[in-house]
Each structure stands twice: as structure tokens, then as C-alpha cells.
C-alpha positions as CSV (number, residue, x, y, z in Angstrom):
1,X,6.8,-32.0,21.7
2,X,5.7,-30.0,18.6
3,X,2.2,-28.3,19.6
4,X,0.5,-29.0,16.2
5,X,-3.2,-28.1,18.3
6,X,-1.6,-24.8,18.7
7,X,-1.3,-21.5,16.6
8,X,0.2,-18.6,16.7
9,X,-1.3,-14.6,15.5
10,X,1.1,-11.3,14.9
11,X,-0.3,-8.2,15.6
12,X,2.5,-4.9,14.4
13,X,1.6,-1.3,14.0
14,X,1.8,1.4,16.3
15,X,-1.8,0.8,17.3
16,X,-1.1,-3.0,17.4
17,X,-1.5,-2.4,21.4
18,X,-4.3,-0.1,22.0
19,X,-6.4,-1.8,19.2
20,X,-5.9,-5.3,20.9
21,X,-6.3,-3.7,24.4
22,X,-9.4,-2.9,23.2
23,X,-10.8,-6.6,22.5
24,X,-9.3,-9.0,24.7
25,X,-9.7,-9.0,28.7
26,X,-6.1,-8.5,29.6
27,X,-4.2,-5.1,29.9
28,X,-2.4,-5.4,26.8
29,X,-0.7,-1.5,26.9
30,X,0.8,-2.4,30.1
31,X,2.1,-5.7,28.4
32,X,5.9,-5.4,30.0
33,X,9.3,-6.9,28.0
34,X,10.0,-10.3,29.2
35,X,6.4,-10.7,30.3
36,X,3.5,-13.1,28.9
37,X,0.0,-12.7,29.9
38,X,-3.5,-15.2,29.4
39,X,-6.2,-13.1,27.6
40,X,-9.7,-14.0,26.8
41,X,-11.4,-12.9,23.4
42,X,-15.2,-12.7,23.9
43,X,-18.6,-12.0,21.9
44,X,-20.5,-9.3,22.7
45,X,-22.6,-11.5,24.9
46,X,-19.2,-12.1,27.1
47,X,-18.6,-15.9,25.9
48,X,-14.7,-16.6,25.4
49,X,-14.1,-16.8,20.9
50,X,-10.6,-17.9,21.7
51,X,-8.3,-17.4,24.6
52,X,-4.5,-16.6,24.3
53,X,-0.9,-16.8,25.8
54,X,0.7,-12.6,25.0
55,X,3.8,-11.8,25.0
56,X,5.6,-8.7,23.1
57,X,8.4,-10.0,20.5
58,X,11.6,-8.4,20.6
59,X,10.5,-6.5,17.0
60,X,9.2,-2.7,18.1
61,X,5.2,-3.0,17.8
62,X,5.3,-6.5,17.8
63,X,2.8,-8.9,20.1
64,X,2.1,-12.9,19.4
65,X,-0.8,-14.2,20.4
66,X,-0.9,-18.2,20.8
67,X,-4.4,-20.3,20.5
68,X,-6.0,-23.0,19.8
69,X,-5.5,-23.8,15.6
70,X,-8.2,-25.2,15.1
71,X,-10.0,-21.2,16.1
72,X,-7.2,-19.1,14.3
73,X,-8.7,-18.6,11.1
74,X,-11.9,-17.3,12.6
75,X,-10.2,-15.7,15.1
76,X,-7.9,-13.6,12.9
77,X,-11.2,-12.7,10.5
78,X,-13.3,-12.1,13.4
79,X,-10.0,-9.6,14.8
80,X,-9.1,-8.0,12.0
81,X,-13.1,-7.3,10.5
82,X,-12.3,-4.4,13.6
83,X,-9.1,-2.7,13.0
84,X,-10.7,-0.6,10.3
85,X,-8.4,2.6,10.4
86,X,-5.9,1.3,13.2
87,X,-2.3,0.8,12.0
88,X,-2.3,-2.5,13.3
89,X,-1.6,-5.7,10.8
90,X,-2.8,-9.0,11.6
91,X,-1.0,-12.2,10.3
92,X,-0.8,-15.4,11.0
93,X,2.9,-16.8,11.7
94,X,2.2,-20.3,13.0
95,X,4.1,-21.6,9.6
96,X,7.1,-19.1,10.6
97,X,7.3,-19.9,13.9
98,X,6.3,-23.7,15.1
99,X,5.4,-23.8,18.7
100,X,7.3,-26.9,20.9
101,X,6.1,-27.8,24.5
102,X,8.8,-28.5,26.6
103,X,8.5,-30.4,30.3
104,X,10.9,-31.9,32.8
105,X,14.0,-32.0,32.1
106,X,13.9,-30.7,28.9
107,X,12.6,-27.5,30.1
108,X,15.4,-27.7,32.6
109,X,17.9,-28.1,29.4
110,X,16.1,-25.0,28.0
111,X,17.0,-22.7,31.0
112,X,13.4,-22.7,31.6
113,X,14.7,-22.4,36.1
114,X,16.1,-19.3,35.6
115,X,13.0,-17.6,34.2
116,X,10.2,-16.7,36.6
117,X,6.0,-18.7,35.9
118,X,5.1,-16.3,32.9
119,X,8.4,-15.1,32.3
120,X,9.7,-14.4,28.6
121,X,13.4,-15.3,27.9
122,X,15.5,-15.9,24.9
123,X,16.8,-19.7,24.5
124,X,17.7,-22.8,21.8
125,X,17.5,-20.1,19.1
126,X,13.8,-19.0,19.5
127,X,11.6,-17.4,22.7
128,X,10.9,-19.6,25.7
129,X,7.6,-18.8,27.8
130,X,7.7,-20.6,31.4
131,X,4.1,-21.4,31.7
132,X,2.6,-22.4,35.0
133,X,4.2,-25.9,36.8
134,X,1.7,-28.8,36.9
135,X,1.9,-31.7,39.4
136,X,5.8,-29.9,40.3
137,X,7.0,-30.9,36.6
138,X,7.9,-27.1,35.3
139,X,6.9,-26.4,31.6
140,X,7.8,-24.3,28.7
141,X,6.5,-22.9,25.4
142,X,9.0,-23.0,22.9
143,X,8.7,-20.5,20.1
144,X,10.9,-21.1,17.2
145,X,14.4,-22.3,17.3
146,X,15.3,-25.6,17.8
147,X,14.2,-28.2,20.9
148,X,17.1,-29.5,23.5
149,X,17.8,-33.0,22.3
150,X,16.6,-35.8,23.4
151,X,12.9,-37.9,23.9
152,X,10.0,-35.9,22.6
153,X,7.3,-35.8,25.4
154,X,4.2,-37.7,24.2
155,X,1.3,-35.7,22.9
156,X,-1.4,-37.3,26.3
157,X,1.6,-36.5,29.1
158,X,1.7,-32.4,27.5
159,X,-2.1,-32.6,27.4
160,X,-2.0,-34.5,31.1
161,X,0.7,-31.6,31.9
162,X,-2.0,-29.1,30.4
163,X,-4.9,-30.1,32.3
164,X,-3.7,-30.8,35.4
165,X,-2.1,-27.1,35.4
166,X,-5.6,-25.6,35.6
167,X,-4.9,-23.2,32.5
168,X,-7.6,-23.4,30.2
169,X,-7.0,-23.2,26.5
170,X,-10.6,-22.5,24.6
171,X,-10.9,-25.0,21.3
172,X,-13.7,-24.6,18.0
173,X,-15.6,-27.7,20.3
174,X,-15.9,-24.8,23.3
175,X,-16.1,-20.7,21.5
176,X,-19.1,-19.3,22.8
177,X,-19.7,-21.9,25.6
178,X,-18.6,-20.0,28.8
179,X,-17.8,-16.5,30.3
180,X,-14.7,-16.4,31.1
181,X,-14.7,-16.6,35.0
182,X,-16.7,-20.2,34.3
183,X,-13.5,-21.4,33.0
184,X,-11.5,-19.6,36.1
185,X,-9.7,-17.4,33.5
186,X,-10.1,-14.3,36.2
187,X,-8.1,-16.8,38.4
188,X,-4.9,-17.3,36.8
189,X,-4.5,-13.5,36.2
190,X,-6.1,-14.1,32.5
191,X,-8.9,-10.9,32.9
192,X,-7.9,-7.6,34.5
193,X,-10.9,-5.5,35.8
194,X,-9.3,-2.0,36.1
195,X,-9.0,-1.8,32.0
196,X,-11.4,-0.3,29.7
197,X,-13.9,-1.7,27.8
198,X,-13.7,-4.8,25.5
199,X,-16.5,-7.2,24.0
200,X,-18.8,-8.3,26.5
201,X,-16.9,-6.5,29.6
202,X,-20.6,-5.8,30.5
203,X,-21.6,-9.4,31.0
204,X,-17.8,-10.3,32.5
205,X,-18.1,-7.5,35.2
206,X,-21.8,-8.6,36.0
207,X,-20.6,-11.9,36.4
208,X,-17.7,-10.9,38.5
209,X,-19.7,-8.2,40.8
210,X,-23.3,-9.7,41.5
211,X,-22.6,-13.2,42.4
212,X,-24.5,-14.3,38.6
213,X,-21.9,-17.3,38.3
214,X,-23.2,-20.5,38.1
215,X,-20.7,-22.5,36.4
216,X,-16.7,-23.2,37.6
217,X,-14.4,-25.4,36.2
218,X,-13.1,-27.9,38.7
219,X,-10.7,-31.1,38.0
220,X,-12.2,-34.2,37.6
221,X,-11.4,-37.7,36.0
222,X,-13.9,-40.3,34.2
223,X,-13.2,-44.0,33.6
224,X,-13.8,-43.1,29.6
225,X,-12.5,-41.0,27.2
226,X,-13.7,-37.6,26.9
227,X,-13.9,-34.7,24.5
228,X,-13.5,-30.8,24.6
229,X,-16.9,-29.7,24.8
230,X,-18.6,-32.7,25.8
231,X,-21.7,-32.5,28.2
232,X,-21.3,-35.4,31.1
233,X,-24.1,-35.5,33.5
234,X,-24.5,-36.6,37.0
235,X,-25.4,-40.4,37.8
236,X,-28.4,-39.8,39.1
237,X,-30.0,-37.6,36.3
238,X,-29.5,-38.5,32.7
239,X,-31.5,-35.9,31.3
240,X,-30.0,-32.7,32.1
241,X,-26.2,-32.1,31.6
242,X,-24.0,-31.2,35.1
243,X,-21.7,-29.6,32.9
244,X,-19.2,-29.7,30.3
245,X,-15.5,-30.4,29.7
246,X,-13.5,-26.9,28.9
247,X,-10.3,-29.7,27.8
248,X,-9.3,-32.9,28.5
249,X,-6.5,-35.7,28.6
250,X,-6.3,-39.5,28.1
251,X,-4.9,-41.3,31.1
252,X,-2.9,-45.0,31.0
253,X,-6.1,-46.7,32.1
254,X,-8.2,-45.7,29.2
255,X,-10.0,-43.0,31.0
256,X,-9.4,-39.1,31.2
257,X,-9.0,-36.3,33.4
């Protein structure tokens, strides 16, 4: 299924590492080949701008960093207002390189089982990332290249598939909403805490350390549609929001997880 909600950043230079080491919450200089990684991008205040899938492309100095589209232009101005004398060059290559989701069976098509959760491989012509299994269906992010044949997956059983996998993808409806371990981020290997400093690594520590956290995202379904960034509140008080959705997915009965 083409991932038109998705985008996709370039970062090249010999600084192209260090510089993005120094702004997101993953280890980015220990990036190994054949290796993807979650990273979190946050204000100064430690609230997540975007969040990312990494991975190293097979050009020297190269790393692709996939988001949400609907943050990339903001992201990549916000980014590259701080390179100032690195040799680092920011572009957007979403055009160049479409992003496909593949799941089931044609993940299995792609060779997605002999490539480890995370895992970076070479298949139909373009990179395949095995992401995370949800419900025991295994998934892929296909970059480039051309999709096994057969039935596209529909755009609510990837976002179903998306949810129920517990990854959380930040969208313009949620920048700025939550620290990252609110979103459990630190969870699925998405913050390391032996790195140096980053954007709000101050307020992400504290919040890892001292027991600050107030918020976590936990699974949930409605009987109504809901939206990114939507406040739902608990039946028994209408007045002050529970919480708030980080993403979400329609399900057959017209309601949502």
C-alpha cells in the first residue's frame, strides 16, 4: 500500500552523523549497516517535533529519515536552521523514493522472513525495513522499487496493522503534545540514555529518572471514529480530558482503536 501519510528526509555529509546525533534521541553514530532505528526529534522543552524510522543508505554518508508528511516541511526547516557549519545536507527525497507498506503475505513475497524486526535488506528493486509484527501479521517498509504483485492492502488494515503494533508515529495534530516516554518511545528502543545531549535531554532524563511521568499510551478502542490528537475523556467527567490519541485506526464497525 503506497504510504502517502509518510515522508522521507536525506541527510549526506561527513557530519551528516554527528550533527543528527546531536538532535534526535537515538544513537545515530552507532547507526550499524543493515540496521534501522526509531528516533524522536524534540523542542527544547522535551516534546516530540516529529519522530522517525533511521536507517543508513547504502551511499557513504548517507541516512533516511521517514515521518509523518504532513511534519516534513517544518521538520526539515526546523533541522537544517542548525547545521550552520556542519557538512551535512538536508533534502527531501520523498518524490525520489515513494514509501510502500507491505503486510502478510506480501511481506512474505518481499523476503521480509529472512530479515530480523528492524532489520535493513535489499529487495523488489528498492530497501526493505522489517518493522515490528502486529497481531502475528509481519510488516515491511518498502523503500523504492517496485511492490510484489498482487492486492494492495487497504489504507484502515496498514493503519489497524500500525496501531495495534504499539509504534507510535508523531503527526502535525500531535508535535509538541508529549515527551517522548508518554508515547512509550523509550519502550520500543526509540531513546537511548547513554548518548549525549540533544533538545530537551534535560526534561527526557527527568522524566525517565524521577518518576515525573504522568501520561502512557495504552491501546484502547471507542465505538466512534477518532482523530490524531483528539482529547477523549472519561464517562464520568466531561470537563477535563483523560487523555489524548497519539494515532488511530477505523475499525469494520464504525469505531476505532
Amino acid at each position: 500500500m503506497p504510504l502517502t501519510g509518510w515522508g522521507l528526509l536525506r541527510a549526506q555529509g561527513d557530519d551528516a552523523r554527528s550533527f543528527l546525533h546531536g538532535q534526535l534521541t537515538q544513537d545515530i553514530v552507532g547507526l550499524p549497516p543493515g540496521q534501522a532505528r526509531l528516533a524522536g526529534y524534540c523542542s527544547a522543552k522535551g516534546r516530540l517535533l516529529a519522530s522517525f524510522v533511521v536507517w543508513a543508505e547504502a551511499a557513504p554518508g548517507a541516512l533516511m529519515l521517514a515521518c509523518s508528511a504532513d511534519l516534513l516541511p517544518a521538520t526539515l526547516k526546523r533541522l537544517s536552521m542548525f547545521v550552520l557549519r556542519a557538512r551535512c545536507k538536508l533534502g527531501d527525497a520523498s518524490a525520489e523514493l515513494p514509501l510502500t507498506g507491505l503486510a502478510g503475505d506480501a511481506a512474505g513475497a518481499a523476503g521480509v522472513d529472512g530479515i530480523v524486526p528492524w532489520g535493513v535488506g535489499a529487495a523488489c528493486g528498492g530497501t526493505l525495513i522489517r518493522l515490528p509484527d502486529a497481531a502475528g501479521v509481519p510488516r515491511a517498509l518498502l523503500v523504492g522499487g517496485t511492490p510484489p504483485a498482487g492486492e494492495a492492502l487497504a489504507p484502515q488494515a496498514w493503519a489497524w496493522l500500525e496501531v495495534a503494533a504499539g509504534v507510535p508515529r508523531i503527526v502535525a495534530a500531535t508535535a509538541e503534545q508529549f515527551v517522548p516516554q508518554m508515547v512509550n518511545l523509550e519502550l520500543v528502543g526509540g531513546v537511548n540514555f547513554q548518548k549525549g545531549c540533544y533538545p530537551g535531554q534535560e526534561v527526557v532524563a527527568r522524566s525517565q529518572y524521577r518518576g515525573s511521568l504522568k501520561r502512557r499510551m495504552l491501546l484502547a478502542s471507542a465505538p466512534t471514529p477518532l482523530q490524531p490528537g483528539q482529547e477523549v475523556y472519561a464517562a464520568d467527567d466531561a470537563q477535563q480530558p483523560a487523555g489524548m490519541v497519539v494515532n488511530a485506526a477505523a475499525t469494520a464497525d464504525g469505531g476505532a482503536i
